[in-house]
Backbone atoms as SQL, in Angstrom:
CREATE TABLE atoms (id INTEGER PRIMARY KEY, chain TEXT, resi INTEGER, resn TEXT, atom TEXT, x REAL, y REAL, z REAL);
INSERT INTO atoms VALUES
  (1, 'A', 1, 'UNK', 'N', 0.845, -1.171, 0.000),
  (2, 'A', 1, 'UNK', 'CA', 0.000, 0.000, 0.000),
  (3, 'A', 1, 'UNK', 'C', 0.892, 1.238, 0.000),
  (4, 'A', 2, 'UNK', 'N', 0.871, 2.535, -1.019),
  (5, 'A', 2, 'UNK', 'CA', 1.768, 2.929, -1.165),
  (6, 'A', 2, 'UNK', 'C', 0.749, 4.239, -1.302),
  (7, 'A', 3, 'UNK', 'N', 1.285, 5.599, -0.840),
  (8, 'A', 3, 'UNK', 'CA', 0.464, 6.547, -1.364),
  (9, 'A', 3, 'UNK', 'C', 0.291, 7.276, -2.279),
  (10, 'A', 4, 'UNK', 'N', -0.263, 7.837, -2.883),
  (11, 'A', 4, 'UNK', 'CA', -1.063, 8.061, -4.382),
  (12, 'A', 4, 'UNK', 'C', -0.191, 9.020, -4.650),
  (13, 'A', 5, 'UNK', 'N', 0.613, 9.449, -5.954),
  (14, 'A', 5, 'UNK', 'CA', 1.217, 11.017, -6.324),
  (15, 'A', 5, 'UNK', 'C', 0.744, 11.922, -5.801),
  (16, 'A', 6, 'UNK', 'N', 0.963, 12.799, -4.975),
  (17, 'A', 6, 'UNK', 'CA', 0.535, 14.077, -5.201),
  (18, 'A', 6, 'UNK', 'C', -0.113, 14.587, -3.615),
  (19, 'A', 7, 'UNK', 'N', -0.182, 12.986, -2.885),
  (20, 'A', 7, 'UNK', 'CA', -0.705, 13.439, -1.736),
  (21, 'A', 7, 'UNK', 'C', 0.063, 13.686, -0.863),
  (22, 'A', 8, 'UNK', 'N', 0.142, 14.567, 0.470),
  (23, 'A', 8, 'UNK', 'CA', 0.528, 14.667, 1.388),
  (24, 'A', 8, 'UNK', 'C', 0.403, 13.867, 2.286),
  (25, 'A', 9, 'UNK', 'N', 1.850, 13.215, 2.657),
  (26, 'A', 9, 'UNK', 'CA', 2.002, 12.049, 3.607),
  (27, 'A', 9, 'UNK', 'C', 1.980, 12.598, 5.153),
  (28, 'A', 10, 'UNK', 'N', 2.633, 13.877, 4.723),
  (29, 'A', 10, 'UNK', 'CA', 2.724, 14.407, 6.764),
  (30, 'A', 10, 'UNK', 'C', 1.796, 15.438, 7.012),
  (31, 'A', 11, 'UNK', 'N', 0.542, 15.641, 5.911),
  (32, 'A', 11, 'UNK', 'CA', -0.488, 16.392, 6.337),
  (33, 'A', 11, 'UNK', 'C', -1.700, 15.789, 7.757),
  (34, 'A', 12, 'UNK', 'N', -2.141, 16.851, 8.902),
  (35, 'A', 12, 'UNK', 'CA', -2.535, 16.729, 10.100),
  (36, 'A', 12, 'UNK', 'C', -4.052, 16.192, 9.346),
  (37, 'A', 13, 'UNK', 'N', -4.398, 15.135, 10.466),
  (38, 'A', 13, 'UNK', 'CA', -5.865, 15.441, 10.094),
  (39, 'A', 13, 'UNK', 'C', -5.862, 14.538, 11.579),
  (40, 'A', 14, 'UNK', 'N', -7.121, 15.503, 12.092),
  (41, 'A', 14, 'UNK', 'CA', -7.811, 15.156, 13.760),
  (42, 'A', 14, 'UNK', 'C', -6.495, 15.588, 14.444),
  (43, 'A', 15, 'UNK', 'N', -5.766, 16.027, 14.494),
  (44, 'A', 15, 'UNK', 'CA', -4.396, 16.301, 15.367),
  (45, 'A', 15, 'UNK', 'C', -3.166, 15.130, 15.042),
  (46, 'A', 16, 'UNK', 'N', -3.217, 14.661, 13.982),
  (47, 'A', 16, 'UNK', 'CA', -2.631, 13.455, 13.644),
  (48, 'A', 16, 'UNK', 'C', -2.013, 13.155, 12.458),
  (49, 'A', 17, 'UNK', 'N', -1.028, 12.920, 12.337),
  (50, 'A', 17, 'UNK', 'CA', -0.592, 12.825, 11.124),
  (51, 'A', 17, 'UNK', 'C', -0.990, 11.385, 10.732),
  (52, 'A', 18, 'UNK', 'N', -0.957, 10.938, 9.215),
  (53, 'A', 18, 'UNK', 'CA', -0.731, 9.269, 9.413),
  (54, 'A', 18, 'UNK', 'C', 0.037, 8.253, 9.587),
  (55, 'A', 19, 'UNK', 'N', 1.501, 9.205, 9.784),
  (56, 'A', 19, 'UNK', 'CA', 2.559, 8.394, 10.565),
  (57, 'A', 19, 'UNK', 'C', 1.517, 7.764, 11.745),
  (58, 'A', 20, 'UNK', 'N', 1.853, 9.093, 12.707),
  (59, 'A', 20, 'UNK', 'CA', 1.363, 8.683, 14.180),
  (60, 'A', 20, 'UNK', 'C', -0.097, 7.523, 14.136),
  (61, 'A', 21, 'UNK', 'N', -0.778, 7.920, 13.103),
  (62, 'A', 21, 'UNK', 'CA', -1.835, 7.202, 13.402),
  (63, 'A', 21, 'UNK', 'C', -1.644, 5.792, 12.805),
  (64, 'A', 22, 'UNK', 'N', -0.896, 5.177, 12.002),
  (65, 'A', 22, 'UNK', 'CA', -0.833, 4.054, 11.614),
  (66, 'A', 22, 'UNK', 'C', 0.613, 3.040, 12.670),
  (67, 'A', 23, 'UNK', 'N', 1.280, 3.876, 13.479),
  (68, 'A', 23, 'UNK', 'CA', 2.214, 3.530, 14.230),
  (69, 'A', 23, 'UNK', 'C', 1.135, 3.554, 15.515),
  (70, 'A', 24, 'UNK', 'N', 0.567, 4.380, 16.192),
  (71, 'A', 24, 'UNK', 'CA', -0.275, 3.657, 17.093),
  (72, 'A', 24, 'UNK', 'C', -1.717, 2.811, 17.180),
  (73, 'A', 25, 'UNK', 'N', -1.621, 2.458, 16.152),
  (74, 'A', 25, 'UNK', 'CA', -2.755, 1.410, 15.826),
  (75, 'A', 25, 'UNK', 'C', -2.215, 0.364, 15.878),
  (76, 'A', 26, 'UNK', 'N', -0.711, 0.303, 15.780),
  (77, 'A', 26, 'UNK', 'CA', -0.300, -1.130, 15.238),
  (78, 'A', 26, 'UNK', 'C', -0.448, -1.575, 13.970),
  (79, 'A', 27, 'UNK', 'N', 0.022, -0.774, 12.877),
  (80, 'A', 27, 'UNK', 'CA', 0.000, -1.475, 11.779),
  (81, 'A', 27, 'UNK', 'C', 1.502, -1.370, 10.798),
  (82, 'A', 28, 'UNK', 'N', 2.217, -2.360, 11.745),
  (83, 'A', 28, 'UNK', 'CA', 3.838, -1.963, 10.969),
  (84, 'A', 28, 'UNK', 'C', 4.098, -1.867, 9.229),
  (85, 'A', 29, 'UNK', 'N', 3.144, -2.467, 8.277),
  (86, 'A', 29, 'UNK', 'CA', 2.805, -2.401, 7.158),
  (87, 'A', 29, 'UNK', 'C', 3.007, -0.874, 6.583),
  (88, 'A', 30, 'UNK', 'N', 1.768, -0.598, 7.034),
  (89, 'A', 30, 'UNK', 'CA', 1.343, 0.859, 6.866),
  (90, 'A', 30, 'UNK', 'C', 2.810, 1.660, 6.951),
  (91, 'A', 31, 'UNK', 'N', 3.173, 1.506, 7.840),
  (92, 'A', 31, 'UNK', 'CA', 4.185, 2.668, 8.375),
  (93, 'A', 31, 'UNK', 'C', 5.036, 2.528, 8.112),
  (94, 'A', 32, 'UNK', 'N', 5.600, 1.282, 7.885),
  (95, 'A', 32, 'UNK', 'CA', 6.788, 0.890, 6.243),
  (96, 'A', 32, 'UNK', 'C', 6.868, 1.455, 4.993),
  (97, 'A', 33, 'UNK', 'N', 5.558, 1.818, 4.630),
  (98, 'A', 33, 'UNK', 'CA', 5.092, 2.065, 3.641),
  (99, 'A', 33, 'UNK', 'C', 5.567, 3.304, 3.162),
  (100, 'A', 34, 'UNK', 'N', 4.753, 3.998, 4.965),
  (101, 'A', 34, 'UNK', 'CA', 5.115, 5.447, 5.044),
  (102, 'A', 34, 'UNK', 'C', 6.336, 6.313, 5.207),
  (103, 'A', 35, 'UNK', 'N', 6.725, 5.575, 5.912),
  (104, 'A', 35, 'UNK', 'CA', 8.604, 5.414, 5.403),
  (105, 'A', 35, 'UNK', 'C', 9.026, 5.561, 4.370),
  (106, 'A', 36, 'UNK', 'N', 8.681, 4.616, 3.850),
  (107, 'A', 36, 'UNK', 'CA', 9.498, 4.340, 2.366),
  (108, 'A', 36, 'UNK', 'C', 9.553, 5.600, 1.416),
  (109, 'A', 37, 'UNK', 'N', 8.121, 6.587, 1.948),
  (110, 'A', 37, 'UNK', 'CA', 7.511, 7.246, 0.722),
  (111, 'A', 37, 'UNK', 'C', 8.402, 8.409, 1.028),
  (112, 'A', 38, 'UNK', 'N', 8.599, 8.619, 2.671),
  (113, 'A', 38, 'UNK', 'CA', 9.505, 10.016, 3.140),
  (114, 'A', 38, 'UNK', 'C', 8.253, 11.141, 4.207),
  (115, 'A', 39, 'UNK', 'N', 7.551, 9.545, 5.080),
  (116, 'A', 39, 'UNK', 'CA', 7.037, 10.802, 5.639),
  (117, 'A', 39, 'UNK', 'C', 8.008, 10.984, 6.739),
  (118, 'A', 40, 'UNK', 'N', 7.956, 12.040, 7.314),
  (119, 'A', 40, 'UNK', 'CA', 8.580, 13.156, 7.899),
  (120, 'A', 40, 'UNK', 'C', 8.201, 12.931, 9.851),
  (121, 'A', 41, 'UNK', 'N', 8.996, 11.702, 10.486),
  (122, 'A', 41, 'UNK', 'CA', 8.929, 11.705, 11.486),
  (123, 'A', 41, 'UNK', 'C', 9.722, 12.352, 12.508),
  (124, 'A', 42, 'UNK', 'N', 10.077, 13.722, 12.422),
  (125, 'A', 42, 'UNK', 'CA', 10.394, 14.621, 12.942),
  (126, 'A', 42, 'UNK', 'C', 9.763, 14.969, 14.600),
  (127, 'A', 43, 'UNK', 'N', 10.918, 15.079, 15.536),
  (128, 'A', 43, 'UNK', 'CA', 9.913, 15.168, 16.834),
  (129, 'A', 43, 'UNK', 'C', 9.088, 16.811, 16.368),
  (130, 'A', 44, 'UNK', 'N', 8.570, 17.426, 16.347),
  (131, 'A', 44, 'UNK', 'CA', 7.421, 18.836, 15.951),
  (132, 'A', 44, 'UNK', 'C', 6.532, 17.764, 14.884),
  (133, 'A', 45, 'UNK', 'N', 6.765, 16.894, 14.304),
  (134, 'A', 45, 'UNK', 'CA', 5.595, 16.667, 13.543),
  (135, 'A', 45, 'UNK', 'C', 5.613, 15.525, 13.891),
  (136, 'A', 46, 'UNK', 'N', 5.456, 14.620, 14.592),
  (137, 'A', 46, 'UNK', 'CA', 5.025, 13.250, 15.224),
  (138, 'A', 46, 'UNK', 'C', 5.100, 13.502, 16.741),
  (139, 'A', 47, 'UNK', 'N', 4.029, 14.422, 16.955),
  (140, 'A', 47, 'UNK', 'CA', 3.530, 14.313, 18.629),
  (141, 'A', 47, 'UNK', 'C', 1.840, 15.361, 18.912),
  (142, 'A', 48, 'UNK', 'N', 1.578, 14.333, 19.575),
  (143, 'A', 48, 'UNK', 'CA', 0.082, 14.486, 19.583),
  (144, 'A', 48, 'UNK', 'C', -0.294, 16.393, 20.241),
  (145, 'A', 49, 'UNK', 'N', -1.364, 16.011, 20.626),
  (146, 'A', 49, 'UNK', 'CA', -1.914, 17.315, 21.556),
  (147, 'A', 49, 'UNK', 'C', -1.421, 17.350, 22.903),
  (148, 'A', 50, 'UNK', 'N', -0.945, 15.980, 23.525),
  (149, 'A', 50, 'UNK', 'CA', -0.076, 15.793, 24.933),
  (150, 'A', 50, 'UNK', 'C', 1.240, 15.772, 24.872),
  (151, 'A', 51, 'UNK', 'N', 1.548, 16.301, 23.239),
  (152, 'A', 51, 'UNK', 'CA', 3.146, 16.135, 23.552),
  (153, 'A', 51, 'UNK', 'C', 3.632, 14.414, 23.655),
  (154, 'A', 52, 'UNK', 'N', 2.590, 13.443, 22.787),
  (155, 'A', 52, 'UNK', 'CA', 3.336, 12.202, 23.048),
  (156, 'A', 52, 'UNK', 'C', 4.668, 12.223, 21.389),
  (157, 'A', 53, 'UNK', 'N', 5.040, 11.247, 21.662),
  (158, 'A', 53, 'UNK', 'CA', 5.208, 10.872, 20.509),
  (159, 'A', 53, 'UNK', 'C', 4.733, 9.538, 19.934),
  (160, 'A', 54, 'UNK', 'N', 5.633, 9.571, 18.455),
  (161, 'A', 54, 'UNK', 'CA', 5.068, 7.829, 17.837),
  (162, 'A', 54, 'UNK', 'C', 5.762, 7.071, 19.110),
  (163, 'A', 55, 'UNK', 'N', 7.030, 7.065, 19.361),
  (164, 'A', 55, 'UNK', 'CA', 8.151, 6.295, 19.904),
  (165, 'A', 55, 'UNK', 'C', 7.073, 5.689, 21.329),
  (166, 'A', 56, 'UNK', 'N', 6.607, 7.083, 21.921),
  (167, 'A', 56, 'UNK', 'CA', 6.259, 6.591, 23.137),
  (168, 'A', 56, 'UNK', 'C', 4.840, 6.140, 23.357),
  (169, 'A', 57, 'UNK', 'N', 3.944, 6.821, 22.238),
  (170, 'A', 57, 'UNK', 'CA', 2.617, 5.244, 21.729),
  (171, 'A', 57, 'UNK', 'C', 2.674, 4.191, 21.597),
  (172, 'A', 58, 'UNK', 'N', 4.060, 3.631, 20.683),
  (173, 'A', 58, 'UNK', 'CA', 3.985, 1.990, 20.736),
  (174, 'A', 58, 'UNK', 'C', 4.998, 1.593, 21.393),
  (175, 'A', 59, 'UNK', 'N', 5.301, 1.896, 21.994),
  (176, 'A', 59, 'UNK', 'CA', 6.315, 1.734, 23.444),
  (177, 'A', 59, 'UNK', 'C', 4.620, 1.116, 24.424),
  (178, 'A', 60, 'UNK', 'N', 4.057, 2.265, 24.635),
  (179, 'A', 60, 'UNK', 'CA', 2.927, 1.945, 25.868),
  (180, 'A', 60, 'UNK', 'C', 2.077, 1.024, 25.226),
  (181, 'A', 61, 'UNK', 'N', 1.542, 0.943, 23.599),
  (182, 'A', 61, 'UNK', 'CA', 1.216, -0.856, 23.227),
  (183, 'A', 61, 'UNK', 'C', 1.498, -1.510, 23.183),
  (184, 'A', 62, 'UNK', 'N', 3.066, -1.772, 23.513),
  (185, 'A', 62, 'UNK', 'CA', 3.957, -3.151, 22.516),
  (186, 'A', 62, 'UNK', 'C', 4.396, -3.088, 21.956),
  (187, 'A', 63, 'UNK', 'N', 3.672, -2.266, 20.837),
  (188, 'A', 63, 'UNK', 'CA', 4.457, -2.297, 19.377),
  (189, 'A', 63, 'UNK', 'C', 5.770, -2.664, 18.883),
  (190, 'A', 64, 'UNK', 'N', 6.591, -3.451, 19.141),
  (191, 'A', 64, 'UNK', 'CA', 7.871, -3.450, 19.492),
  (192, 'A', 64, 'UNK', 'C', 8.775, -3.479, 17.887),
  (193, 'A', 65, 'UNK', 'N', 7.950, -4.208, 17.340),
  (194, 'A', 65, 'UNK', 'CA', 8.366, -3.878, 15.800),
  (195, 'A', 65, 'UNK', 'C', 7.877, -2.495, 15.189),
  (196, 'A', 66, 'UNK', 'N', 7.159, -1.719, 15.260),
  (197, 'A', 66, 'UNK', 'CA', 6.659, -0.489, 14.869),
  (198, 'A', 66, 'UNK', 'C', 8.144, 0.468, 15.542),
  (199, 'A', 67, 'UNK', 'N', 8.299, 0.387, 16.975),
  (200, 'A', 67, 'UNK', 'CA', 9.079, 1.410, 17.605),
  (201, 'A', 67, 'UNK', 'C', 10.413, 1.028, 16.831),
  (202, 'A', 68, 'UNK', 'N', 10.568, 0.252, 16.760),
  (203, 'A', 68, 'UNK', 'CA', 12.076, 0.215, 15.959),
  (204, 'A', 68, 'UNK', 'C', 12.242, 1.304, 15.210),
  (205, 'A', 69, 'UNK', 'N', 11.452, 1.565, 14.161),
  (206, 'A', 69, 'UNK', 'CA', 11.554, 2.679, 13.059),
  (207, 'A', 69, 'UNK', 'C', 11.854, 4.424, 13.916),
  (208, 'A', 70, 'UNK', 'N', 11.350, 4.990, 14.402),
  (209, 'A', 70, 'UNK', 'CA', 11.660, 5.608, 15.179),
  (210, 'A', 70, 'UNK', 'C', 13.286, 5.917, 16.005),
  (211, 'A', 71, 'UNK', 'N', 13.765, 4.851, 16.195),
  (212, 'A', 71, 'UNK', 'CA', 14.852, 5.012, 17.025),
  (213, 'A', 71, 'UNK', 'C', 15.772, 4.865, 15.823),
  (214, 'A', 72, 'UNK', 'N', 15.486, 4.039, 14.773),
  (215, 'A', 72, 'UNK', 'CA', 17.163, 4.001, 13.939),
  (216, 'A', 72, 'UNK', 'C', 16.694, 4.958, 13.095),
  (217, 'A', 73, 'UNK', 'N', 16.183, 6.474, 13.247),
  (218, 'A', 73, 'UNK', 'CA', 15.984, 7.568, 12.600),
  (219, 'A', 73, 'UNK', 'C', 16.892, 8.784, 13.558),
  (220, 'A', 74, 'UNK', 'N', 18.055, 8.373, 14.746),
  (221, 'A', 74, 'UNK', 'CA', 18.621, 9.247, 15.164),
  (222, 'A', 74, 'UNK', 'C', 17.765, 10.365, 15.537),
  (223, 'A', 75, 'UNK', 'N', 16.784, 10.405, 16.330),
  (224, 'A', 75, 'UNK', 'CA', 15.990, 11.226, 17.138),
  (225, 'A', 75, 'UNK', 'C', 15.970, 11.112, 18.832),
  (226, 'A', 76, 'UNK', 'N', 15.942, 12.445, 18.984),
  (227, 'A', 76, 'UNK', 'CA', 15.916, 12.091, 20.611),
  (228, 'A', 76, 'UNK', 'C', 14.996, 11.005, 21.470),
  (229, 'A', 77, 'UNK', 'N', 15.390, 10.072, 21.825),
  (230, 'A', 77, 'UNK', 'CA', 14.335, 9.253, 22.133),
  (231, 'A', 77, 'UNK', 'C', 13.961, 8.886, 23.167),
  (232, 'A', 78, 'UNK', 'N', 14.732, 10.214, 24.310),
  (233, 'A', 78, 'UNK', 'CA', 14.405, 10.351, 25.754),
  (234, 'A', 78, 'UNK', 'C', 13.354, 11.532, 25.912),
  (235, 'A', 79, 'UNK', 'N', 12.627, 12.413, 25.019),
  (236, 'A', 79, 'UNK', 'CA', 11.901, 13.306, 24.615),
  (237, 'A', 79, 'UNK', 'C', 10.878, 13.386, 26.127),
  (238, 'A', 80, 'UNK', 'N', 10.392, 13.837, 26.808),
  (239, 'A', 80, 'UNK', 'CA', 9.249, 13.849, 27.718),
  (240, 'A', 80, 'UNK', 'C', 7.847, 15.109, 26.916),
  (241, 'A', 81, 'UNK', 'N', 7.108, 14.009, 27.482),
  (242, 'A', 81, 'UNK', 'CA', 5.601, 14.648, 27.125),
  (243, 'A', 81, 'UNK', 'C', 5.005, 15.536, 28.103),
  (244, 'A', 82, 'UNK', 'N', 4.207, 16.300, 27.829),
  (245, 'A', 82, 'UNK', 'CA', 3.398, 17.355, 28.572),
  (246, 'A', 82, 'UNK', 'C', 3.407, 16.941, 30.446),
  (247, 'A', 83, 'UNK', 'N', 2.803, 16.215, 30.587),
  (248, 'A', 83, 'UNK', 'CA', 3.278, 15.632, 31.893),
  (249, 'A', 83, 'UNK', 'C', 4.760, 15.006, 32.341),
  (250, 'A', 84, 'UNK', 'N', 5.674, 14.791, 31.898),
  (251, 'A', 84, 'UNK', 'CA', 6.606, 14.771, 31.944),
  (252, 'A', 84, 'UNK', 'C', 6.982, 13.058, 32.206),
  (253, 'A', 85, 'UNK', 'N', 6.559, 12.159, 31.451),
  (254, 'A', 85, 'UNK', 'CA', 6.724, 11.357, 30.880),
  (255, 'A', 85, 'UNK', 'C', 7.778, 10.834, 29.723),
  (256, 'A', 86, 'UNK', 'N', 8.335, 10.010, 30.064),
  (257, 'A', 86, 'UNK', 'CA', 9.079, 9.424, 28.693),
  (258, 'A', 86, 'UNK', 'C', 8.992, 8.380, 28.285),
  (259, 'A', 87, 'UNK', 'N', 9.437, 7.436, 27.179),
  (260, 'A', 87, 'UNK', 'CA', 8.883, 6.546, 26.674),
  (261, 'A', 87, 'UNK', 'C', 8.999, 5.491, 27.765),
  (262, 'A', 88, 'UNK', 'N', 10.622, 5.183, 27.876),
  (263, 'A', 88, 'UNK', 'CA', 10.707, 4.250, 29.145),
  (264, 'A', 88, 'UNK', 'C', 9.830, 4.077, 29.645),
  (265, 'A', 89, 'UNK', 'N', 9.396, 5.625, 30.672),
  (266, 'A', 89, 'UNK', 'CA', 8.442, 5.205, 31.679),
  (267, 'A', 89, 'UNK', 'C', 6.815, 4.401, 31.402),
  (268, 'A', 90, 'UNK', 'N', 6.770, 5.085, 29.837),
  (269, 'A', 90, 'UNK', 'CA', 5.331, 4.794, 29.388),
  (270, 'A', 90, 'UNK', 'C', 5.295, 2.874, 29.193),
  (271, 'A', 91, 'UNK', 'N', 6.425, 2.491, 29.090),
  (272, 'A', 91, 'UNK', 'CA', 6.480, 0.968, 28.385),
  (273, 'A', 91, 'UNK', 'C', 7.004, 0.418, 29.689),
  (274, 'A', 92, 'UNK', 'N', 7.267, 0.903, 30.692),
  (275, 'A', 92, 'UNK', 'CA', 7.261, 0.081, 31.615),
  (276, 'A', 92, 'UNK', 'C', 6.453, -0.185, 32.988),
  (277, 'A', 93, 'UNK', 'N', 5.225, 0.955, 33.110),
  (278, 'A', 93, 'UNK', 'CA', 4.219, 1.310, 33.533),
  (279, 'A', 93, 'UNK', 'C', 3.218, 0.231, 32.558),
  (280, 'A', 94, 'UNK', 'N', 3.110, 0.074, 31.381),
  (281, 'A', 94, 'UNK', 'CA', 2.123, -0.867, 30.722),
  (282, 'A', 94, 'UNK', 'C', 2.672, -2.223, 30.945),
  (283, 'A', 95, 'UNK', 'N', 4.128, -2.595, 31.156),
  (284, 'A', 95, 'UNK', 'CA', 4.389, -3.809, 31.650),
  (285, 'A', 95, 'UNK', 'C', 4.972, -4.661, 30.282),
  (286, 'A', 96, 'UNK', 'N', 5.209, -3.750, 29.100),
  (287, 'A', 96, 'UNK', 'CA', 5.875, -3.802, 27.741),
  (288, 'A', 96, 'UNK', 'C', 7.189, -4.210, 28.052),
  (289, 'A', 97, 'UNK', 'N', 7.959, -5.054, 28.448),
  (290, 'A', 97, 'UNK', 'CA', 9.050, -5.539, 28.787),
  (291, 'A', 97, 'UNK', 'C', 9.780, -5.656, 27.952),
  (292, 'A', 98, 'UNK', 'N', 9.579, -6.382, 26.120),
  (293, 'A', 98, 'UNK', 'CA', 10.148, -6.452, 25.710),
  (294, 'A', 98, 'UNK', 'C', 10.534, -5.461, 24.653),
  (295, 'A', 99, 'UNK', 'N', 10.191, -4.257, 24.491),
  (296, 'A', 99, 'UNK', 'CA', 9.935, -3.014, 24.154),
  (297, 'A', 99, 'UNK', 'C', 10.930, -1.700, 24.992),
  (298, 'A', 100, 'UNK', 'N', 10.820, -2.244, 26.896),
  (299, 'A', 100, 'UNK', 'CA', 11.407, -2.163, 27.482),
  (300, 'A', 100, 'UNK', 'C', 13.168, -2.244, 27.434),
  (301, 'A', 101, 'UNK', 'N', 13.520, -3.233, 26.895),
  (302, 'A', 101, 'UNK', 'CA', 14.563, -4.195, 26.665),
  (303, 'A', 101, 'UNK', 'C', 14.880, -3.522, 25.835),
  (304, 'A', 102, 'UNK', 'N', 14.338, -3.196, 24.311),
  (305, 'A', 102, 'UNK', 'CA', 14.439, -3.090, 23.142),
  (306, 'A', 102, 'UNK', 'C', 15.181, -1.560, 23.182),
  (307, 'A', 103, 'UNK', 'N', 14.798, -0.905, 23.961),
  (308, 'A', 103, 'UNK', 'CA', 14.590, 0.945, 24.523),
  (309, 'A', 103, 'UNK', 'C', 16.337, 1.130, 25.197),
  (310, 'A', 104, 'UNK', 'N', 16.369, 0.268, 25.914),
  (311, 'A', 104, 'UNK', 'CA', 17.107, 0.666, 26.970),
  (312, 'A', 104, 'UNK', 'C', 18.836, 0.141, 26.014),
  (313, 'A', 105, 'UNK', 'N', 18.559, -0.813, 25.144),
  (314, 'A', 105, 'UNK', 'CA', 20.224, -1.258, 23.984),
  (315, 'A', 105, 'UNK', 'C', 19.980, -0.209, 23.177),
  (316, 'A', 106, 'UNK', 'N', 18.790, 0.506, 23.067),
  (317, 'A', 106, 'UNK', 'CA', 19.282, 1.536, 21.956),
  (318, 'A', 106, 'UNK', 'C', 19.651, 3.159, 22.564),
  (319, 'A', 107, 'UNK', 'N', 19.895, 3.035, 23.794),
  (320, 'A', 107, 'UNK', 'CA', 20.011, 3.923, 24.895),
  (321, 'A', 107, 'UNK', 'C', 19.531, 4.622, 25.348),
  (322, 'A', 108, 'UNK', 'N', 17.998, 4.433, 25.413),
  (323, 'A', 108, 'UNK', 'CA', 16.983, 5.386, 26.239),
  (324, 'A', 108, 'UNK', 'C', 17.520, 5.191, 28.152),
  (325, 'A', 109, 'UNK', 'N', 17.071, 6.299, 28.222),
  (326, 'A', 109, 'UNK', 'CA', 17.505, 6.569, 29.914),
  (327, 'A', 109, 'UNK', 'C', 16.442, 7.034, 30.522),
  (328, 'A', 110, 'UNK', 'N', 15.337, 7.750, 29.783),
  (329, 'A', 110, 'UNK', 'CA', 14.049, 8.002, 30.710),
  (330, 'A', 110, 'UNK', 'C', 12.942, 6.797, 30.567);
């Protein structure tokens, strides 16, 4: 599934881009896809209305294959959200262990 010429891959819609929204749904497909095409996962344009990010959405689902993409994009990936949250904390508060694991070899510290 690949997106059509002409459309905008990192355009907002509901507060959301469709990075964010196909990375916290769980659909690593999708967001391969979206990759591939050059959307633009930039921390200012992949974080919600709380200041989350993608990283720390599928961190707090699991997602453990989705979050990969995120981290081997050289982005800060100790980032804290509006409440002052970071991914760590979000994936290890849900009990995401192996996500957990996954976070901490690629050197997250929060």
């Amino acid at each position: 599934m690949l997106p059509e010429e002409g459309v905008d891959i990192n355009a907002f819609s509901l507060l959301e881009t469709p990075l964010f929204s196909a990375s916290c749904s769980g659909h690593p497909d999708v967001v391969e896809s979206l990759l591939d095409a050059g959307a633009n996962i930039s921390e200012e344009n992949e974080k919600n209305k709380n200041g989350e990010t993608t990283l720390m959405m599928t961190a707090e689902e699991g997602y453990s294959d989705i979050a990969k993409a995120p981290i081997h994009n050289d982005r800060d990936i100790n980032v804290e959200d509006r409440c002052g949250y970071a991914v760590m904390k979000s994936g290890r508060e849900k009990g995401r262990e192996d996500v957990v694991q996954m976070l901490a070899e690629a050197g997250t510290t929060k």
